[in-house]
C-alpha positions in Angstrom: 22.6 4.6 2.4 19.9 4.1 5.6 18.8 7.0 4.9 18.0 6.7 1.0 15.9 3.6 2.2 14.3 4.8 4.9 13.1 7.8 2.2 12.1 5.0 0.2 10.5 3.0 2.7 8.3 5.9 4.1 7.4 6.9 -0.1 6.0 3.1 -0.2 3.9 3.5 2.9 2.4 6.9 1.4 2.0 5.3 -1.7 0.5 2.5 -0.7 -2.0 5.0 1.5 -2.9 6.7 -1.5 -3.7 4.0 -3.4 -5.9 2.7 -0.3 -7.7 6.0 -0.6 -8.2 5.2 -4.3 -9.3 2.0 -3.8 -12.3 3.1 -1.6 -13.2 5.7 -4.3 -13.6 3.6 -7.0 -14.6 0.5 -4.8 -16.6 1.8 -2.2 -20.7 1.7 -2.3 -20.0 5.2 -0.2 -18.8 8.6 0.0 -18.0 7.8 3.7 -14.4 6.3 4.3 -15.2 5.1 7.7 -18.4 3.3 6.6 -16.5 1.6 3.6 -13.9 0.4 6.1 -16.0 -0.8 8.5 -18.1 -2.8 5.6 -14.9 -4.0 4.2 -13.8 -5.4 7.1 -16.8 -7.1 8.3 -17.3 -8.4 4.5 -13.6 -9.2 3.9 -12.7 -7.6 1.2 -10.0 -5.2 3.2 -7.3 -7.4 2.3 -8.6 -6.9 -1.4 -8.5 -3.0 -1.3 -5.4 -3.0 0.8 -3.6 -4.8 -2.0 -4.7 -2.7 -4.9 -3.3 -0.1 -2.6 -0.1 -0.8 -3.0 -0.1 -1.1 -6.9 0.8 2.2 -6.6 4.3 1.0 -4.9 5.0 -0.1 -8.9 5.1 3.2 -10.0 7.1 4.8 -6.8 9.5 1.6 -7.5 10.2 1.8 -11.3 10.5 5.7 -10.9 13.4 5.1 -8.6 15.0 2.5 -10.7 14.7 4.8 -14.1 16.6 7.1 -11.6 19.2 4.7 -10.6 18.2 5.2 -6.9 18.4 1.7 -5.9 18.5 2.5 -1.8 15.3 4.2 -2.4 13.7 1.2 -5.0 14.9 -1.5 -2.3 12.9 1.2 0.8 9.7 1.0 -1.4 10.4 -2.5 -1.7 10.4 -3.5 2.2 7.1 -1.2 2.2 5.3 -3.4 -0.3 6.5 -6.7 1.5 5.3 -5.1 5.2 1.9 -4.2 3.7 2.4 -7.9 2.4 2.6 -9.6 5.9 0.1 -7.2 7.0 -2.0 -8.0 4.5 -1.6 -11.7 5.3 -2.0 -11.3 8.6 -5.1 -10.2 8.7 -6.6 -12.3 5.8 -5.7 -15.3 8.0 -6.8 -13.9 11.3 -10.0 -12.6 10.4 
C-alpha cells in the first residue's frame, strides 16, 4: 500500500515537472529555460507557471482512478498539495 503511493506520489512530481516544462514553452518570451526562470521569478509569475504545471496532476489522477488504483490517485494527490504549499510559500515570501 506505501509503496502504490509512493509510485503515485513520485508520477505527480514528474507530472507536475513536465507540465512546468510546458508551461515555459508556451509561456516563455525564450527558448532559454534558465532565462525564463530567472525572469519569472524576478517578475512573479513563477507561482503562475508552477501552477499550470501541475494541471497535468488531473490527468495522472483520473487515469488512476479509471484504473481503480486509488493508493496511486491519493500519491498523486499529496504531490499536487506539496507543489500547493510550495507554491504558496513562495508566492508569500517573495
Amino acid at each position: 500500500m506505501k509503496k502504490e503511493i509512493l509510485i503515485g506520489f513520485i508520477v505527480g512530481l514528474i507530472a507536475t515537472g513536465f507540465g512546468l516544462v510546458f508551461a515555459i514553452q508556451i509561456f516563455g518570451k525564450s527558448d532559454d529555460w534558465g532565462e525564463v526562470i530567472r525572469q519569472a521569478i524576478n517578475e512573479g509569475f513563477i507561482t503562475k507557471l508552477m501552477s499550470i504545471g501541475a494541471l497535468l496532476n488531473l490527468g495522472a489522477f483520473f487515469l488512476f482512478l479509471k484504473k481503480n488504483q486509488d493508493h496511486r490517485a491519493r500519491g498523486v494527490l499529496i504531490a499536487t498539495l506539496l507543489v500547493f504549499i510550495a507554491t504558496m510559500v513562495i508566492k508569500f515570501f517573495n
